[in-house]
N, C-alpha and C positions, 0 to 999 in steps of 0.2 A: 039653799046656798046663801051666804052669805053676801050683804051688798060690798060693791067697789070700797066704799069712803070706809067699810070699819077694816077691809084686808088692808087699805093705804093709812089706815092708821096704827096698825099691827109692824107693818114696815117700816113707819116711819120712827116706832118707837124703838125698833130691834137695829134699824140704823144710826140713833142717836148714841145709845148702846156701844154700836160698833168703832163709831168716831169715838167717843168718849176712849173706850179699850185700846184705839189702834188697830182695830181688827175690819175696817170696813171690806178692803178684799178678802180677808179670810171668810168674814159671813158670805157676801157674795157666790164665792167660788162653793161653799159649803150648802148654802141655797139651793143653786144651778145644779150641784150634786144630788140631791135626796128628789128636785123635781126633774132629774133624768130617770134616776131607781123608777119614780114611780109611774112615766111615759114607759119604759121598757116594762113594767107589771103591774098590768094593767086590773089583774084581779086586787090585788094589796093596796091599789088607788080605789078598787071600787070599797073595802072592805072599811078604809079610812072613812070613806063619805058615808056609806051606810050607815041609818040609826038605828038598824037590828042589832050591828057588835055593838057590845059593851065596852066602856071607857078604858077599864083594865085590858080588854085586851087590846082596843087601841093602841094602848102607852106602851106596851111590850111589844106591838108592831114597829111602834115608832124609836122603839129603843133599839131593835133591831137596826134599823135602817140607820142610824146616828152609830153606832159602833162600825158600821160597813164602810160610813163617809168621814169616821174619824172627828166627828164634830166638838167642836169645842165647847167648854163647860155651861157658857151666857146659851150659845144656840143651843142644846140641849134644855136649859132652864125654860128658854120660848118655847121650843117645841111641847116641853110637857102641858106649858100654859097653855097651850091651844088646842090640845087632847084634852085638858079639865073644862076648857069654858067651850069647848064643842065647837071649835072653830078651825081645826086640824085638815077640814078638805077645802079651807079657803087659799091650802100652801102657795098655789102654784098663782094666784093671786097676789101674794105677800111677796113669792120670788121677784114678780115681775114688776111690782111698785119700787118692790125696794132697789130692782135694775135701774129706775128713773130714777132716783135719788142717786143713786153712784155716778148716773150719769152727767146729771146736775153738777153732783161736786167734784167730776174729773174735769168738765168742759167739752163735754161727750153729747156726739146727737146721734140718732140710729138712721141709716137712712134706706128704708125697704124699696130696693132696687129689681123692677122685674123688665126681661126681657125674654124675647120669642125662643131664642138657641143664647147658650151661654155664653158668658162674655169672658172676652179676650182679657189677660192679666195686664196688659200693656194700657186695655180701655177700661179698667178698674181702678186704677191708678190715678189714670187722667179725671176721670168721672167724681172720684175719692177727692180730686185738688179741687176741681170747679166746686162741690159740694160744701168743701171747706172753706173757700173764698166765699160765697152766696151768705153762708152761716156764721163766720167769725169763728167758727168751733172743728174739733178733731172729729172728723166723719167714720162712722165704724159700719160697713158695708153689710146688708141683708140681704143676700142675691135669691130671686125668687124666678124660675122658667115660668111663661103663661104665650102658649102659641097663639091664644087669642089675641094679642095685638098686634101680631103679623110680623112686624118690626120693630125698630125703635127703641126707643127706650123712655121707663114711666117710676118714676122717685116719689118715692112719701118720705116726708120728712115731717114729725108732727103733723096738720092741718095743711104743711105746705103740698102744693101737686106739681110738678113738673112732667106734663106730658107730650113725650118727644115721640110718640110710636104715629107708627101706620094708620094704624085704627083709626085712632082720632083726628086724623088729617083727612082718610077718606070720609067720615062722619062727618067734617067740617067742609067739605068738599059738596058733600051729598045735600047739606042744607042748605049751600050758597043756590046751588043748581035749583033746589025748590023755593028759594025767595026768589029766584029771577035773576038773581042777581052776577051769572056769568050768561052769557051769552054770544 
């Protein structure tokens, strides 16, 4: 597999690309599409990564899947680049660099929101405002269930943590009691 730095360099040149074109959501949405194809089939991801198939028929795989997503002529031009120089199962590395660059250039932060039972649309909302106030930026919600933290509610945003759940309260609860420290 290829490392992080050469798939965010792969991105960031098929993003300059797309700015240049005016096509940075078309790449985007055209991206997101060929790495759903290849999460829903799973053999045709494993066939791209393998270095048993041959290049040719890689590039006929992957021209398959660019005529199904409709893809435009520049992503087409990448994709073959990345079947020639054997870099074609770093896709879904590439999709998701080049996510952080659109996000960059929209003023967009992601923020992976997990709680115990799902959240209410009303406390999405809310959760969505505070998030935006905190960051200066448009907050784009990644709801994730995790009954492990009992309650609460626990936000990634980049490096940032916001931990509101249960969990961590009784954790912080359980360590005051063994430094002595309630009594």
């Amino acid at each position: 597999m290829i490392s992080s730095i050469v798939a965010r360099r792969y991105a960031r040149a098929l993003f300059a690309i797309g700015k240049e074109a005016g096509k940075l959501e078309e790449f985007a949405d055209q991206l997101s599409a060929i790495v759903s194809y290849l999460a829903s089939e799973p053999e045709v991801e494993e066939a791209l990564e393998s270095p048993v198939f041959p290049p040719d028929l890689k590039s006929q795989i992957v021209e398959e899947i660019l005529k199904a997503v409709n893809a435009s002529e520049e992503l087409t031009k990448f994709m073959q680049l990345l079947v020639e120089r054997r870099r074609i199962q770093a896709i879904k590395a590439i999709q998701k660099h080049y996510q952080e660059f659109m996000d960059e250039e929209m003023g967009v932060v992601r923020a992976v929101v997990k709680t115990a039972v799902p959240m209410p649309d009303d406390l999405k909302g809310k959760l969505k405002e505070m998030l935006a106030k905190v960051t200066g930026k448009d907050v784009v919600l990644e709801l994730e269930e995790d009954p492990a933290i009992i309650g609460g509610v626990v936000a990634h945003i980049g490096d940032m943590v916001w931990d509101g759940s249960i969990r961590s309260q009784l954790q912080g609860f359980k360590e005051s009691i063994g430094r002595g420290e309630l009594g």
